[in-house]
C-alpha positions in Angstrom: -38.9 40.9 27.5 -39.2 37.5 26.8 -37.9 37.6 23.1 -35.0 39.8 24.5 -34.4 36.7 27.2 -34.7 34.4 24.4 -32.4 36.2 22.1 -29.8 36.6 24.5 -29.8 32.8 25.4 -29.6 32.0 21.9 -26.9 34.5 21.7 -24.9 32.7 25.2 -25.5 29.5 23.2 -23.7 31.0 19.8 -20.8 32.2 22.2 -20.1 28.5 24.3 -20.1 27.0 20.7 -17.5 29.3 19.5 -15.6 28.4 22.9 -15.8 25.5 22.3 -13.6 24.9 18.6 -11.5 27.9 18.9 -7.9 27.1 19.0 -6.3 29.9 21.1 -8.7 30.3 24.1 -6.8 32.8 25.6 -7.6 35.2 22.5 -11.3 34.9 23.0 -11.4 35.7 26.8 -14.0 38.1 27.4 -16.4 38.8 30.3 -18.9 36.5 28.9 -16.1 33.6 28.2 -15.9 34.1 31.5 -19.2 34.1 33.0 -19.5 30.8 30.6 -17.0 28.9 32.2 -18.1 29.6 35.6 -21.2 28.2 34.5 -18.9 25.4 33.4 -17.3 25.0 36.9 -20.8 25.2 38.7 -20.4 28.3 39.9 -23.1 30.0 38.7 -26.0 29.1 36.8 -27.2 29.4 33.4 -29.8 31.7 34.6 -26.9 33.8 36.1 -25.2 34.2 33.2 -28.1 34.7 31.3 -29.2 37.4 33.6 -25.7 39.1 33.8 -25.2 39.2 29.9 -28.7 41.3 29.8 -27.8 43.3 32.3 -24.7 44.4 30.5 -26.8 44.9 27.2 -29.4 46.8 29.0 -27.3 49.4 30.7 -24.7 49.6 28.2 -26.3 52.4 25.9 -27.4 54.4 29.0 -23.7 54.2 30.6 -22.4 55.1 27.0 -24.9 58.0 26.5 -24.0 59.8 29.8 -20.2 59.2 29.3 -20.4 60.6 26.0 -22.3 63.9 27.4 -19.6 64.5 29.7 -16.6 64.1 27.8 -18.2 66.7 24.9 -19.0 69.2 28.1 -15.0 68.5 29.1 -14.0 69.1 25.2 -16.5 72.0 24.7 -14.9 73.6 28.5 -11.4 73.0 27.2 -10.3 74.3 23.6 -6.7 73.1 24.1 -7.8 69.6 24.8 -9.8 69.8 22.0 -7.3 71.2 19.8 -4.9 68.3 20.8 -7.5 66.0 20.1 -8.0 67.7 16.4 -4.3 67.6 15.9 -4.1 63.5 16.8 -6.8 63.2 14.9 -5.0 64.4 12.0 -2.2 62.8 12.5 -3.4 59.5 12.1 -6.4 60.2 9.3 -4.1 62.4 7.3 -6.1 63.8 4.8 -9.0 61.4 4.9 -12.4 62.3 4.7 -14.0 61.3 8.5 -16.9 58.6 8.6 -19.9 60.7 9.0 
């Protein structure tokens, strides 16, 4: 836990730097940009943003991994959907071979 809380602050550090030189702000305004420059207007602390970037890194892969279940029980209950799918898939890969 403390490694992860280390790596992440290291990580928030790497991000305010990049803030910090890029040219076009607006094209690196994310939810941690953001949670950065409330920091940066006092209105929350670094432990805040520390805490909220974790968060979000934490629940992330099980939010992901529940989503994902559902959708493939939606496809799997719906052939046309998933033949739709199939057919956009196509249409934009042509005839190239899918990442595995």
């Amino acid at each position: 836990s403390k490694d992860l809380k280390g790596a992440m602050e290291i990580l928030i550090e790497q991000k305010r730097q990049k803030l910090s030189t890029v040219e076009k702000l607006d094209e690196h305004m994310d939810f941690a940009s953001q949670l950065i420059f409330a920091q940066n207007r006092g209105d929350l602390t670094a432990e805040n943003v520390n805490q909220c970037v974790l968060e979000m890194m934490i629940a992330a892969p099980d939010t992901l991994s529940v989503t994902l279940f559902f959708m493939l029980i939606l496809i799997a209950e719906h052939p046309t959907v998933e033949e739709e799918m199939m057919r956009e898939i196509e249409t934009v890969m042509g005839k190239q071979e899918l990442p595995s």
